[in-house]
C-alpha positions in Angstrom: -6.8 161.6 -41.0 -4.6 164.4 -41.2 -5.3 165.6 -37.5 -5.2 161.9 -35.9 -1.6 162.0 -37.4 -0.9 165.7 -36.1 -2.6 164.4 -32.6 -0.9 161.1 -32.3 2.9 162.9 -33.4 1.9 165.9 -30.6 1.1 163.3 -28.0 4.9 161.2 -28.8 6.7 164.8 -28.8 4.8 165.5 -25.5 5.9 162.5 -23.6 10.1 162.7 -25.1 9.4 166.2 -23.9 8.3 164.8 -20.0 10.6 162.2 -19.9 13.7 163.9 -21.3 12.7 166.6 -18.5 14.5 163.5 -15.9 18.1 162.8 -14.7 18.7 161.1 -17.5 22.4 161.4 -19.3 21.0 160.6 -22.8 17.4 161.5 -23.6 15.3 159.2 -25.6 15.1 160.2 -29.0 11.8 158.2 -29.8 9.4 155.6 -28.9 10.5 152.6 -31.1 11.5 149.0 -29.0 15.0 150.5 -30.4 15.1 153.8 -29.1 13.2 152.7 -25.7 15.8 149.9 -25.5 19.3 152.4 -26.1 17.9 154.8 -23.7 17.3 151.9 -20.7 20.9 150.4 -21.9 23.2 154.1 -22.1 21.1 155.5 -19.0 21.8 151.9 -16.8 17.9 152.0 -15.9 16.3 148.7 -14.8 14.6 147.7 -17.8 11.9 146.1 -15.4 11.4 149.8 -13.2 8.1 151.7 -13.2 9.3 154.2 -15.8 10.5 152.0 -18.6 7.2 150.3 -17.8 5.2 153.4 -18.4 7.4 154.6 -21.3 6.8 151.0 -23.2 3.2 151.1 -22.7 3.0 154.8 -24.3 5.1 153.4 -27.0 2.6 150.2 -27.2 -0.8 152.8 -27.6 0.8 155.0 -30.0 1.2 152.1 -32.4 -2.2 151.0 -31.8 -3.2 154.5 -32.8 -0.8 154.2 -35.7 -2.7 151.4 -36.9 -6.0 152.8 -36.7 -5.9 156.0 -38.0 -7.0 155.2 -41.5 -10.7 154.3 -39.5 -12.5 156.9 -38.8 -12.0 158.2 -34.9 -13.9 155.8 -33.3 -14.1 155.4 -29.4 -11.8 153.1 -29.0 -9.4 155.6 -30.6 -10.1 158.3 -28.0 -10.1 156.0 -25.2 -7.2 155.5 -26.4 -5.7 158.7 -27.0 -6.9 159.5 -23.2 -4.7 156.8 -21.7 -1.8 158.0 -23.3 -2.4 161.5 -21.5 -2.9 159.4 -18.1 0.1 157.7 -19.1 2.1 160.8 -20.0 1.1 162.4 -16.5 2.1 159.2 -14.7 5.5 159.3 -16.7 5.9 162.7 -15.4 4.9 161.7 -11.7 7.4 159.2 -11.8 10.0 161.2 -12.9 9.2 163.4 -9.7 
């Protein structure tokens, strides 16, 4: 259990890491609805643009891993854990 929690907290500080890489004035300091929703409001972004998109699905899977990780890593879990790399790249993409 101990490394799903290691992976899942690697794979939040990896994506703050790409999208506080952007032109942003203040950098998101988590994935919560909160945090998401200060960053979008003190950055003027348009809460419906491709990279708030991304960001709140990344914050949507890493709950979903949240929840799961007292299971045993099951499929769904690294199918999971695969999207949120895709989404990370993406993220980064966007950010150009």
């Amino acid at each position: 259990m101990m490394n799903e929690f290691n992976n899942r907290m690697d794979a939040q500080r990896s994506v703050l890491c790409v999208v506080n890489k952007g032109q942003c004035s203040e950098e998101l300091f988590g994935l919560s609805s909160a945090a998401i929703k200060r960053w979008v409001e003190n950055n003027q972004l348009n809460p419906n643009s491709r990279l708030v998109e991304l960001v709140t699905l990344v914050s949507k899977k890493l709950f979903f891993l949240a929840n799961k990780s007292q299971e045993q890593v099951s499929p769904e879990y690294r199918e999971v854990s695969l999207e949120i790399s895709k989404l990370r790249d993406a993220i980064s993409s966007e950010i150009g």
